[in-house]
C-alpha positions in Angstrom: -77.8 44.1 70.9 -75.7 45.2 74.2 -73.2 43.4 75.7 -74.1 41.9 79.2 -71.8 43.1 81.7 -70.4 39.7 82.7 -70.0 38.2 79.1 -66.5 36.9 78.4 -63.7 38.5 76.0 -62.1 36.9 73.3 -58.3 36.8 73.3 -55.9 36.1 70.5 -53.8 32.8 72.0 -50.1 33.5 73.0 -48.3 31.2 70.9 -46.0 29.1 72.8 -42.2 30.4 73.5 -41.5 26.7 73.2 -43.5 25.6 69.9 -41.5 28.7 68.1 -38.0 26.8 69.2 -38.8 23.9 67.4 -40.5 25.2 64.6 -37.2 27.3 64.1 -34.5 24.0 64.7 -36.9 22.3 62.1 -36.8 24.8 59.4 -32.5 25.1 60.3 -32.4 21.4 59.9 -34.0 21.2 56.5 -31.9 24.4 55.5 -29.1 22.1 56.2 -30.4 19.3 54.9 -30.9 20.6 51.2 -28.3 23.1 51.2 -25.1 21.6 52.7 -25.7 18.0 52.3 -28.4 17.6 49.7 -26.4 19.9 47.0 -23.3 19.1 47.5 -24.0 15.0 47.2 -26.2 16.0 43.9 -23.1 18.1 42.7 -20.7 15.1 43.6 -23.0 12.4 41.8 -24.0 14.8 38.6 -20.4 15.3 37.8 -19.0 14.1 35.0 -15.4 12.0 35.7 -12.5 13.5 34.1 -9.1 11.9 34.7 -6.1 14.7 34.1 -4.4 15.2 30.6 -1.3 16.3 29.2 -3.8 18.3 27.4 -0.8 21.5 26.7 2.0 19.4 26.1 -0.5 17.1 23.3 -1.0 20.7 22.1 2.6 21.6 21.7 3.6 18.2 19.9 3.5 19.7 16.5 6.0 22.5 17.3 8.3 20.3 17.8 9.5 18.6 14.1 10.2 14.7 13.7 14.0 14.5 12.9 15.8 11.7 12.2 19.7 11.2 12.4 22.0 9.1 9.7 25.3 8.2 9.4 26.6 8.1 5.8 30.2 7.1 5.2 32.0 8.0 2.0 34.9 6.0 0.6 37.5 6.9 -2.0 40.7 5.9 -3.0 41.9 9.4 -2.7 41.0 11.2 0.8 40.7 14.2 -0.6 38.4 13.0 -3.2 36.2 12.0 0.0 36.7 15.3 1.6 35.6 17.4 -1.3 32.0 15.2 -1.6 31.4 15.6 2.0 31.6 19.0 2.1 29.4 19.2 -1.1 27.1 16.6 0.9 27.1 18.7 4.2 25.8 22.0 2.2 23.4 20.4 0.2 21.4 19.0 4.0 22.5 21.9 6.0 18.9 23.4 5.9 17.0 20.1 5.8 14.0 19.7 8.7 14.2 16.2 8.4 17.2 15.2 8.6 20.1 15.3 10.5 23.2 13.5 8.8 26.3 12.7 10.0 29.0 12.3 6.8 32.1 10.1 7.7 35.4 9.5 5.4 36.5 6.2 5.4 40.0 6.3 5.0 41.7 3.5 2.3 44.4 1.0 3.7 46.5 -1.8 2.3 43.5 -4.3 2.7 40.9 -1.9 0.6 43.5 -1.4 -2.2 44.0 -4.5 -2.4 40.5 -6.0 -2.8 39.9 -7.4 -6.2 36.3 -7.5 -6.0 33.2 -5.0 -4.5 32.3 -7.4 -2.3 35.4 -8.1 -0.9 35.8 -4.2 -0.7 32.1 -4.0 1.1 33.3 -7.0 3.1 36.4 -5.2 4.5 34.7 -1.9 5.1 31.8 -3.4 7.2 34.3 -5.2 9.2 36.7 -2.0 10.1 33.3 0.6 10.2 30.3 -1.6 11.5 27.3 0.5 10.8 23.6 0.5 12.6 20.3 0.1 11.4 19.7 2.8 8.8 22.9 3.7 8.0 24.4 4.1 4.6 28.0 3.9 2.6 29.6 5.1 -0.9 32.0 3.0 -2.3 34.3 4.5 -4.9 34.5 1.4 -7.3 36.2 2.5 -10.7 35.3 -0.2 -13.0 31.6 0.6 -13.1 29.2 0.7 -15.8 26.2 2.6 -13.9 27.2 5.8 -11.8 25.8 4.6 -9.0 24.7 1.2 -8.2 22.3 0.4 -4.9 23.3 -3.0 -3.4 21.1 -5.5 -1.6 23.1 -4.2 1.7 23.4 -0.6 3.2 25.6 0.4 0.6 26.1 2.1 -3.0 29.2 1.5 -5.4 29.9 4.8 -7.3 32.2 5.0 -10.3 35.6 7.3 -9.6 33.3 10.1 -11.8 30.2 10.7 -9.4 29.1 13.9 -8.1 27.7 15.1 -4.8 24.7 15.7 -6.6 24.1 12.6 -7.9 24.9 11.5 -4.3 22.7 13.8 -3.0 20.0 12.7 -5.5 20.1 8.9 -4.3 19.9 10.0 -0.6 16.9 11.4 -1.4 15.2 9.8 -3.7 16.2 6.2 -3.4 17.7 6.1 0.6 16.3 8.0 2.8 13.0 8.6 0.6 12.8 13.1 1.4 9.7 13.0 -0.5 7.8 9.8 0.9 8.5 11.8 4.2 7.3 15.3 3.1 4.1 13.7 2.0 3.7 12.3 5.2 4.0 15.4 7.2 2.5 18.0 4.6 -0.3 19.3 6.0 -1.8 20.3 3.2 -4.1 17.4 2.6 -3.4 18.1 -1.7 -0.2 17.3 -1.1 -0.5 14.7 1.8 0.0 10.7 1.7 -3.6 8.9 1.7 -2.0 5.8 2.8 -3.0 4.6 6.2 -0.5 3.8 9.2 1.0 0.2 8.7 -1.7 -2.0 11.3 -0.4 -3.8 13.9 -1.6 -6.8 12.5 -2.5 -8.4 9.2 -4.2 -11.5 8.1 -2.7 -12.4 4.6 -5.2 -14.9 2.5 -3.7 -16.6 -0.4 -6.7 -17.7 -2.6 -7.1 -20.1 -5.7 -9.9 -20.0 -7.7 -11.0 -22.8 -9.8 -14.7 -22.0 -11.5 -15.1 -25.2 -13.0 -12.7 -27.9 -11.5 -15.0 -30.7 -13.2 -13.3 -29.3 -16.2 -9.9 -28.1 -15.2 -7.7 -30.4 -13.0 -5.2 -27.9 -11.4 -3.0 -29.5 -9.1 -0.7 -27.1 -6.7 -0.3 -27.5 -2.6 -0.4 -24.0 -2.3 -0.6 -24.3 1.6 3.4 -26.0 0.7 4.0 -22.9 -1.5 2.9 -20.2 1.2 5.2 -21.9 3.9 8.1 -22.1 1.3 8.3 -18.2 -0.3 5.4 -16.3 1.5 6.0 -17.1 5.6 10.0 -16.7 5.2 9.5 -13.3 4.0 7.0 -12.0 6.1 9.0 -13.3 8.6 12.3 -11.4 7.7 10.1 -7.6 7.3 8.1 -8.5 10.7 9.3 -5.3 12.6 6.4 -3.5 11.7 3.6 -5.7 11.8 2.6 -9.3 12.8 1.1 -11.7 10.1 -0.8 -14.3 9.6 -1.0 -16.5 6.8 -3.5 -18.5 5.3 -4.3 -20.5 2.6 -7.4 -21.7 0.7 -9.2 -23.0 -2.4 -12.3 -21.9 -3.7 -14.4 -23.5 -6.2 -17.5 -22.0 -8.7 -16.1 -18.9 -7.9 -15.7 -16.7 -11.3 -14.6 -13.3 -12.6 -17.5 -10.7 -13.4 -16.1 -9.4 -16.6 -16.3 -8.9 -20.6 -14.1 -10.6 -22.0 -12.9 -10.5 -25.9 -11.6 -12.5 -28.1 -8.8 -11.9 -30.1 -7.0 -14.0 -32.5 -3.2 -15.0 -32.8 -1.0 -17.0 -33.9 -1.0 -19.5 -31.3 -2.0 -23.3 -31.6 -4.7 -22.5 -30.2 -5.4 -19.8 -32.3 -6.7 -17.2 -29.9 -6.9 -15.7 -26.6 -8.8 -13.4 -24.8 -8.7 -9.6 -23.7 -9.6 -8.5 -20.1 -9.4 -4.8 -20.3 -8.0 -2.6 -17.9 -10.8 -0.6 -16.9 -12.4 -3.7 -15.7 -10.2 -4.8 -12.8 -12.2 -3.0 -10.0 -15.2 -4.8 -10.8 -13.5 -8.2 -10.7 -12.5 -7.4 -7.3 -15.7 -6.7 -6.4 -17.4 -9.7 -7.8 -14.8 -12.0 -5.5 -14.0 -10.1 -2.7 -17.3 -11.8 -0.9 -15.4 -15.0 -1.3 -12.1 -14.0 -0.1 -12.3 -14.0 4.0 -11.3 -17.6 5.2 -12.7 -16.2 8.7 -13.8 -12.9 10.1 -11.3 -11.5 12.1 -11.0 -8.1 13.3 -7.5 -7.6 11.4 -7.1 -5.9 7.9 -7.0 -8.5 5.1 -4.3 -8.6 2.0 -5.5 -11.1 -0.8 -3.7 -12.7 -2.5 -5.5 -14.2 -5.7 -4.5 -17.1 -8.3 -7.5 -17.3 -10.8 -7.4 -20.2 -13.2 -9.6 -19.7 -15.7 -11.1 -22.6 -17.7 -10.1 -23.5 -20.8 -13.2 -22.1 -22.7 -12.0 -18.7 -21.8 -8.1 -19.2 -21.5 -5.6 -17.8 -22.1 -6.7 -13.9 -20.5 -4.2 -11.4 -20.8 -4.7 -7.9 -19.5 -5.1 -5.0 -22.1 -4.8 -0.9 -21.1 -6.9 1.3 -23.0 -4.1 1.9 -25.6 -5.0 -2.2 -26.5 -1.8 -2.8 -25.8 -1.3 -6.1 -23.9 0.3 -5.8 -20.6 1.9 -9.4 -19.9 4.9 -9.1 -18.7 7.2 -12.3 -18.5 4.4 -14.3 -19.3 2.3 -13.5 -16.3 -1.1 -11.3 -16.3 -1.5 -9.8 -12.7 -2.3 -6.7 -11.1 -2.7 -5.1 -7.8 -5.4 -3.0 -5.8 -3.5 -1.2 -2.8 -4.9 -2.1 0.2 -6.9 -4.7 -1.0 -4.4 -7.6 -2.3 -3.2 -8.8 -6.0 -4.4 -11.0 -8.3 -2.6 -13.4 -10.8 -4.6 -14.8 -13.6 -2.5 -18.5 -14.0 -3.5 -19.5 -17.7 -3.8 -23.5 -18.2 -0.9 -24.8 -19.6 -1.7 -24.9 -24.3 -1.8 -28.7 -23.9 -4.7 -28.9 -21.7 -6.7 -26.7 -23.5 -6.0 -28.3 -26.9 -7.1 -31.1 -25.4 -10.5 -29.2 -24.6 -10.9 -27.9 -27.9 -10.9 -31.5 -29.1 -13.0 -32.5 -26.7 -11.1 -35.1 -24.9 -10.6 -35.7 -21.3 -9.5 -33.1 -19.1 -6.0 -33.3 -18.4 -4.4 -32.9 -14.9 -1.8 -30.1 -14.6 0.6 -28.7 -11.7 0.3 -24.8 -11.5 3.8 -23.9 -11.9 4.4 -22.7 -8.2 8.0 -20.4 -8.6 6.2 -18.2 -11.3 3.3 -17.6 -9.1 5.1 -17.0 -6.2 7.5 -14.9 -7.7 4.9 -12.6 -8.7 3.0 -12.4 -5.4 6.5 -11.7 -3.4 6.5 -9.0 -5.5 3.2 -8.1 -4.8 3.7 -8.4 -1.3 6.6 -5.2 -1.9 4.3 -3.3 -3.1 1.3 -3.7 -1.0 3.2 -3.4 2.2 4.8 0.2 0.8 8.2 -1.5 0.7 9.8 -1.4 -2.2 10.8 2.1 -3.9 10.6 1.8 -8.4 11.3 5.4 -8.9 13.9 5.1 -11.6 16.5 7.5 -12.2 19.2 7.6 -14.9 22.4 7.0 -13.9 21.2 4.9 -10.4 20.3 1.3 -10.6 19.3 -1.5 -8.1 20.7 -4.9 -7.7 18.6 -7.2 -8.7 17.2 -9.5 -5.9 18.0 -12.6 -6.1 16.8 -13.7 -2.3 13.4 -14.0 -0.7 13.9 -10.7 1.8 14.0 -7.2 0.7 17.4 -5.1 0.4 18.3 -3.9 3.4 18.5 -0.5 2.4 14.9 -0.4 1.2 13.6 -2.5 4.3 15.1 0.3 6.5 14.0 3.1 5.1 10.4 1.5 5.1 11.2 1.5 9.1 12.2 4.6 9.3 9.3 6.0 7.2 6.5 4.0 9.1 8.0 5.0 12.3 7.4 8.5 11.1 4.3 7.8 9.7 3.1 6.2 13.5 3.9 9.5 15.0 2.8 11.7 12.7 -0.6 9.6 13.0 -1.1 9.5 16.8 -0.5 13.2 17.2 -3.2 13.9 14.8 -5.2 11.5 16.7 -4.3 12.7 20.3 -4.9 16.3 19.1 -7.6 15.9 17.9 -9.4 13.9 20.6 -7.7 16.9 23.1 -9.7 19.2 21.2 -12.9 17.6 21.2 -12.8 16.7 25.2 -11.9 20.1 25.8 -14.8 21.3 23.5 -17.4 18.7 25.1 -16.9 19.2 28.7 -19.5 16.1 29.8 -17.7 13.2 28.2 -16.4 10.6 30.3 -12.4 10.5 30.7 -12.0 7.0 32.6 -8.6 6.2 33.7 -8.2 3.7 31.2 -8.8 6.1 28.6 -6.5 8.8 30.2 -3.9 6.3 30.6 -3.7 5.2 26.9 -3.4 8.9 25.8 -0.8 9.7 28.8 1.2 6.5 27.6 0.7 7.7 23.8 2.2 11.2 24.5 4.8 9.6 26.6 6.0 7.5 23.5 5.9 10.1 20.8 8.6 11.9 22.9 10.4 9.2 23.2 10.0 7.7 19.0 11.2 11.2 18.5 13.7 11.4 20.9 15.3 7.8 20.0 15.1 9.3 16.0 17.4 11.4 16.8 20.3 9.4 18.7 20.5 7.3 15.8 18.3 4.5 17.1 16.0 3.4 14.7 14.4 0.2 15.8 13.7 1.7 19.2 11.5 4.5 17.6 10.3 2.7 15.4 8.6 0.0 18.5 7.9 3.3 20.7 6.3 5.1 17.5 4.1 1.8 16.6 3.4 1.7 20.4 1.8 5.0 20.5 0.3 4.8 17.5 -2.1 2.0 19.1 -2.6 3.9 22.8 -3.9 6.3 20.7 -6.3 4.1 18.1 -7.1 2.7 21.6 -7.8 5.9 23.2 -10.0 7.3 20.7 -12.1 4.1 19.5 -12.7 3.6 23.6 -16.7 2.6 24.2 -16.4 4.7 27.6 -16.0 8.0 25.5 -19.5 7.4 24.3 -21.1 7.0 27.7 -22.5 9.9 28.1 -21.9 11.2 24.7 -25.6 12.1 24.3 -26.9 13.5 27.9 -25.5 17.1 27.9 -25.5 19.4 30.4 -28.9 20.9 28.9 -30.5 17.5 29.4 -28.9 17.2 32.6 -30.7 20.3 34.2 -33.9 19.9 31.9 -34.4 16.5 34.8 -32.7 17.5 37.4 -34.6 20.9 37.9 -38.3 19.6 37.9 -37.2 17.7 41.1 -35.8 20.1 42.9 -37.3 23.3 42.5 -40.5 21.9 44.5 -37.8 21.1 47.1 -36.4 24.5 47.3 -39.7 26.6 47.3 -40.1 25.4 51.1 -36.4 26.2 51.5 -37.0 30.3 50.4 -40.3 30.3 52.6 -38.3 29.0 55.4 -35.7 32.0 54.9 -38.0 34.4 54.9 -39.8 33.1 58.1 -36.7 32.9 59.8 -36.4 36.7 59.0 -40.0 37.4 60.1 -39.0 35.7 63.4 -35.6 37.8 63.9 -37.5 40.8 63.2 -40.2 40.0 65.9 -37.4 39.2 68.5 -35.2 42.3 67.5 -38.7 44.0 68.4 -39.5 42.4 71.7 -35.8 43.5 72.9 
């Protein structure tokens, strides 16, 4: 069909100069939406809150050593005598990581000569040479039976004949405790100590158990007896740790164990045998019974079973059968747990039994018992120190608080023990916030680890001027930033949305965003291209 001469033609329509201008601003202002505000505030929000960390000088703690400075002073009636064992003493700890002692003579005058006793001797010595906390002195003594003899003060007697080695051999052994400490810092976990940091706090239950009080009517006001031997003398080795003491009966409450009877020569003509092996189970069969209230604090327990008469008297056998009463008292211990006393009725009350006559009322005999749980109490609080050695012997203690000696080197070793502890800790949470790059580090958690690092340099520091009550509180101080630090909730925030969680959201909602965003770059060329074209 032809085309009329007058029909119209068909033009493709000019697109407006205008319309291209805003179509352009448009796409730039979503550009710049997405791209320099919409990334950036995603970025900002996404990120994961990490406060700043001594992170290298954490690393570097364990290149420096924990070293600990003692005075020692050595007395003789002849100076050079005194001269002669210090030099000895100085060679035998010149290559010692530990330690760093200072030997000092004591020179004799008229009033040392003249004292007629060792404690007038000790008396006159403290006075003219006052010595700190954890300090030590040898005092030449010549009428001595022992070699050396450990007082219940910071000081040894040692008969005119003693060596340096046998010196030697009590500073480490006894006084200063070398091997306690190498345990302690041996990193080879064979060889390492598997006791735990002294806590900062303890709750200490004392417990008496009476399965059958219809039948046995034991009388004791243990809460008097706890306030009498137990409160004084946590009071007097509080340095470390803070207690609190209770007290408490507990009725129908009975051991879990075989027991076997075995015949003597008693009135009542037999007893019987708890064996050894057995112990563990007994503490498991109570220990439900044992909290007076739940706390968050560790628990010693101290128990006092009185058993009825039906199965008194128990005494404790090993697996050689040999019984293991000692001074009349069966009891044993379960580090950390507590100790238990088995307090046997009186014979009277249960010949009475036997003959089947009314049950007789009887008073627990309260300084036995208590006796035996102070002593307890040394162990389970790592105080006391029972390694014998020939020719060295202890004073016995005739006082409710610990020798001084001992007490101080329990300081000085849980002081050590503290640090030791929180750099593990520290270093070892370093190492896993450095490995896991999206856990939270909130300023309270950066400022317990700061403060931690802060007092390990400082514990170590004060070790070494010869102030050992100040490390000691700067040492237990960081060892609970750093318990704090590492048990901190906020840690766990975000322990289980990674990064590859993170993205796995995150993407799905903005990659639809950004396809307009690349479409709108490549328009924007088209349209540069065109106008490059026109010119």
């Amino acid at each position: 069909m032809e085309k009329t001469k007058n029909s119209p033609v068909f033009k493709p329509k000019r697109r407006d100069k205008n319309e291209d201008k805003f179509r352009i601003g448009a796409t730039v202002a979503f550009i710049v939406v997405i791209i320099v505000v919409g990334l950036p505030m995603w970025w900002k929000t996404t990120t994961v809150y990490r406060v700043s960390l001594p992170s290298s000088g954490i690393g570097r703690l364990s290149e420096r050593p924990i070293r600990t400075a003692v005075e020692v002073g050595i007395y003789t009636q002849q100076p050079s005598r005194a001269q002669l064992l210090i030099t000895e003493l100085q060679a035998a700890f010149s290559d010692s990581d530990i330690w760093a002692i200072t030997f000092t003579k004591l020179p004799p005058t008229t009033k040392t000569i003249e004292a007629h006793t060792p404690a007038a001797l000790e008396a006159i010595l403290l006075k003219t040479h006052p010595q700190s906390v954890g300090d030590f002195m040898f005092i030449e003594w010549p009428k001595l039976t022992e070699e050396l003899l450990l007082t219940t003060e910071r000081s040894a007697l040692m008969r005119s004949d003693a060596t340096s080695n046998k010196l030697a051999l009590a500073l480490n052994s006894k006084i200063l405790q070398t091997y306690r400490i190498n345990e302690i810092l041996s990193k080879n976990e064979r060889l390492g100590t598997k006791t735990e940091a002294p806590q900062p706090a303890y709750d200490v239950i004392v417990s008496v158990l009476n399965p059958k009080p219809r039948l046995t009517y034991a009388q004791w006001n243990v809460a008097l007896a706890v306030q009498t031997y137990i409160e004084p003398f946590l009071a007097q080795v509080s340095d470390i740790s803070n207690y609190t003491v209770r007290s408490q009966w507990k009725y129908r409450v009975s051991i879990d164990a075989e027991l076997k009877q075995v015949r003597d020569s008693t009135k009542l003509g037999r007893h019987y045998a708890l064996q050894e092996s057995a112990l563990p189970h007994i503490l498991t069969s109570i220990a439900q019974n044992m909290t007076a209230s739940i706390t968050d604090k560790p628990a010693i327990n101290l128990v006092v079973y009185i058993p009825p008469c039906n199965t008194a008297p128990i005494h404790i056998y090993n697996k050689n059968n040999e019984m293991l009463t000692q001074q009349g008292v069966d009891a044993f211990i379960s580090p950390p747990w507590g100790g238990f006393i088995i307090a046997n009725p009186p014979e009277h009350v249960c010949l009475a039994y036997n003959k089947n006559e009314a049950p007789v009322p009887y008073y627990v005999n309260t300084n036995d018992n208590m006796q035996v749980m102070l002593s307890q109490l040394h162990k389970l609080l790592d105080i006391s120190n029972e390694l014998q050695i020939d020719g060295i012997k202890s004073v016995a203690l005739e006082q409710l608080a610990p020798r001084r000696w001992e007490y101080e080197a329990y300081i000085r070793r849980s002081a050590i023990k503290h640090i030791a502890t929180a750099t593990n800790t520290l270093q070892s949470l370093i190492k896993l916030l450095d490995q896991i790059s999206y856990i939270v580090i909130t300023d309270k958690v950066g400022a317990e680890i700061t403060n931690s690092y802060a007092d390990i340099l400082a514990a170590k520091a004060a070790l070494l001027e010869h102030r050992l009550l100040d490390a000691s509180a700067l040492a237990k101080r960081a060892f609970v930033a750093s318990e704090r630090g590492f048990f901190d909730a906020s840690l766990l925030a975000q322990l289980y949305f990674p990064d590859e969680q993170k993205y796995a959201i995150y993407i799905p909602l903005f990659l639809p965003i950004m396809v307009p965003v690349v479409t709108s770059f490549k328009m924007l060329y088209k349209q540069k291209q065109l106008k490059h074209k026109q010119e």
